[in-house]
C-alpha positions in Angstrom: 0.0 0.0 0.0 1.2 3.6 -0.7 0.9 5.7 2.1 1.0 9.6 1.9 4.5 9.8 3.5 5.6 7.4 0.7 4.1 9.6 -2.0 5.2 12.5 -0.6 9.1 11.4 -0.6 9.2 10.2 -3.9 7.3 13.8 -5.0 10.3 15.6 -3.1 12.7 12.7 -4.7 11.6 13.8 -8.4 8.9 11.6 -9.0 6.6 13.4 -11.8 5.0 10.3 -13.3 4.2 6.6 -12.8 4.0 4.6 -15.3 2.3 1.2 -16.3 1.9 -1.9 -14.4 4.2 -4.9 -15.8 3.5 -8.6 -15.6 6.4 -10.5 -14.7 6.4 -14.5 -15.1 9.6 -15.8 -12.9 8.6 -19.3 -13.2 5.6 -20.3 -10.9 3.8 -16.8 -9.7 2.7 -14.2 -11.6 4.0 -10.7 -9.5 3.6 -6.8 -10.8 6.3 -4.6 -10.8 5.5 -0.6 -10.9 7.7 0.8 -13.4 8.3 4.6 -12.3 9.7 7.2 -14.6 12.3 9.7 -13.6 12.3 13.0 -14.9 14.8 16.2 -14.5 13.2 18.5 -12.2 14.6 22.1 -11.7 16.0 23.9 -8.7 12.4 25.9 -8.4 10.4 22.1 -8.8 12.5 20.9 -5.9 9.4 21.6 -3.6 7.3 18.5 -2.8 4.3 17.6 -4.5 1.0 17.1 -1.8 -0.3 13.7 -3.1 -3.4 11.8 -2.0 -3.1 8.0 -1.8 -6.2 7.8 -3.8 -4.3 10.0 -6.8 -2.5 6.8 -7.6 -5.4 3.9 -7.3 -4.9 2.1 -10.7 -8.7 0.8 -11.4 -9.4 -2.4 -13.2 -11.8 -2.4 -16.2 -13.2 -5.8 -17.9 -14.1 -5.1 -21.6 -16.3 -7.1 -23.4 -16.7 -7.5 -26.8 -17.1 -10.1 -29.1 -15.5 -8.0 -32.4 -11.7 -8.8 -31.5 -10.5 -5.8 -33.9 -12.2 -3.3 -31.4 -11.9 -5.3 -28.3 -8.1 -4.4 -28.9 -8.2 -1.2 -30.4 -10.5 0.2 -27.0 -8.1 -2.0 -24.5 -5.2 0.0 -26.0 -7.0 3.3 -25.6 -8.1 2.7 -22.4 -4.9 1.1 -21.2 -3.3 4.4 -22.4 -5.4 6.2 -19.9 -4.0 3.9 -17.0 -5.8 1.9 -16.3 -5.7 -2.4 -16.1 -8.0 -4.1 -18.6 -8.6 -7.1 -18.9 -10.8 -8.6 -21.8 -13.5 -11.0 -22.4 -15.0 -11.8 -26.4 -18.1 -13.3 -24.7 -20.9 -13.2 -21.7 -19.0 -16.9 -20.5 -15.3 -15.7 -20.6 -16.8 -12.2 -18.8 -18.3 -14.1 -16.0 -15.4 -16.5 -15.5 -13.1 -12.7 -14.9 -15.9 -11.5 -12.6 -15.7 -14.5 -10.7 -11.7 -14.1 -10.2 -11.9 -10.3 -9.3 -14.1 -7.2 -8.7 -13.9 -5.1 -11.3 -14.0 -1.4 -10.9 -16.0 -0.6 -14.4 -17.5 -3.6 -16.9 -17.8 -2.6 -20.2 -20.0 -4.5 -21.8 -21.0 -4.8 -25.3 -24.8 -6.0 -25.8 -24.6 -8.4 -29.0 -22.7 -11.0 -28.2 -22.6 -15.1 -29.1 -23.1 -17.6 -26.5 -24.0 -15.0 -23.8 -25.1 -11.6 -24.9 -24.9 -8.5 -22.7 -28.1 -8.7 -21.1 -27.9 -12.4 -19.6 -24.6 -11.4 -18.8 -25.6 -8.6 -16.1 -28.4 -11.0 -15.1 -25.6 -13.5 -14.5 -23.1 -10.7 -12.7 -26.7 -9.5 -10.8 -27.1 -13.2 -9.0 -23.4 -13.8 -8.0 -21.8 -10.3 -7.5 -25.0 -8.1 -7.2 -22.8 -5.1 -6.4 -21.3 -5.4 -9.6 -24.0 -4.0 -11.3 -23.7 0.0 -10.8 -20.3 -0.4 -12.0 -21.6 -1.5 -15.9 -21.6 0.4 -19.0 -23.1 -0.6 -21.8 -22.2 -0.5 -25.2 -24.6 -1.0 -28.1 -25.1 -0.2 -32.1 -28.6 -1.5 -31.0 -30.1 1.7 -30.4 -33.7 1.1 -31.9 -34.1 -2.3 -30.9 -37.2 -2.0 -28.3 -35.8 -5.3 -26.3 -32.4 -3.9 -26.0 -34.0 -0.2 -24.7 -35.8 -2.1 -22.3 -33.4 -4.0 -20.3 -31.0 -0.9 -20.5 -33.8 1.1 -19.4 -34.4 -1.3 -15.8 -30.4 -2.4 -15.7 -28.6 -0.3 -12.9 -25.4 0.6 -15.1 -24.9 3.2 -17.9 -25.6 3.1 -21.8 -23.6 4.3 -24.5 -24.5 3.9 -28.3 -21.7 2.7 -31.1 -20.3 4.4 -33.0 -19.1 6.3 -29.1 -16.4 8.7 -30.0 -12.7 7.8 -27.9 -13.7 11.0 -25.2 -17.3 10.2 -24.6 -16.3 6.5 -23.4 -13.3 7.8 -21.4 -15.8 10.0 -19.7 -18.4 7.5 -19.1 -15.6 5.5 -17.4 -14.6 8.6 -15.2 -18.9 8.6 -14.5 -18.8 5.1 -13.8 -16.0 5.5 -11.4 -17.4 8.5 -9.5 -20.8 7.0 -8.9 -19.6 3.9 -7.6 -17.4 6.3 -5.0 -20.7 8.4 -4.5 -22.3 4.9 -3.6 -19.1 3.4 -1.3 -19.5 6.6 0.7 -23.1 6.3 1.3 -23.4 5.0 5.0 
């Protein structure tokens, strides 16, 4: 765990970014390493940086999609952003990663073979009910009165395709701060 004496001497070390989690293999465990960046500060930067513990929180995010292509092209984007996705190309392989770890948003595509979106949440709703607040969906389906209908009683968040790069990114950030709006909630 970080704590804010930590942060705050690596900020008066010369800290200014952290980087990406890496996955390293070393035989029989899996173990992450954070890589941290250095960069040349200035005599009038020397002053130490006031950081929160919860500035650094890397969030998870499971993306499903069954179009591989975009699965990879969003997991890049978002990845870019910080965060750690992992990816699912089904309802099945989705439930299987909610069943190992609680995800901090699910992205969740609604067409997909062997378990669409929909029984996918329904699924997520009987074994990690407090999952659900933390979906967003992600549909080309937008005049398809089934699809309107589930999205319109599902607790989680709708976006239609074609969603620009910025609107998902700040759905993700919406996502995020409800579920801290509800965590707070006594």
């Amino acid at each position: 765990m970080i704590t804010n004496q930590l942060l705050y001497q690596l900020s008066y070390a010369g800290l200014s970014r952290i980087g990406q989690w890496r996955n390293i293999r070393p035989g029989d465990g899996l173990k992450h390493e954070l890589c941290f960046c250095m960069s040349e500060m200035t005599a009038t930067s020397l002053e130490p940086t006031k950081l929160n513990a919860g500035d650094l929180e890397i969030k998870s995010i499971l993306l499903l999609d069954d179009d591989v292509t975009l699965l990879e092209t969003l997991k890049a984007l978002i990845e870019d952003r910080n965060y750690v996705v992992t990816t699912a190309v089904n309802g099945v392989a989705g439930l299987r990663e909610v069943m190992a770890m609680d995800f901090d948003v699910i992205i969740c595509d609604m067409m997909m073979p062997t378990m669409p979106g929909d029984m996918f949440y329904l699924a997520v709703q009987k074994v990690k009910p407090h999952l659900c607040s933390r979906f967003l969906f992600v549909t080309g389906q937008s005049g398809d009165p089934r699809v309107l209908n589930f999205l319109g009683h599902a607790d989680g968040l709708a976006v239609f395709k074609p969603v620009p790069s910025d609107e998902l990114l700040q759905m993700i950030s919406l996502v995020l701060k409800r579920n801290e709006a509800v965590a707070e909630q006594p």
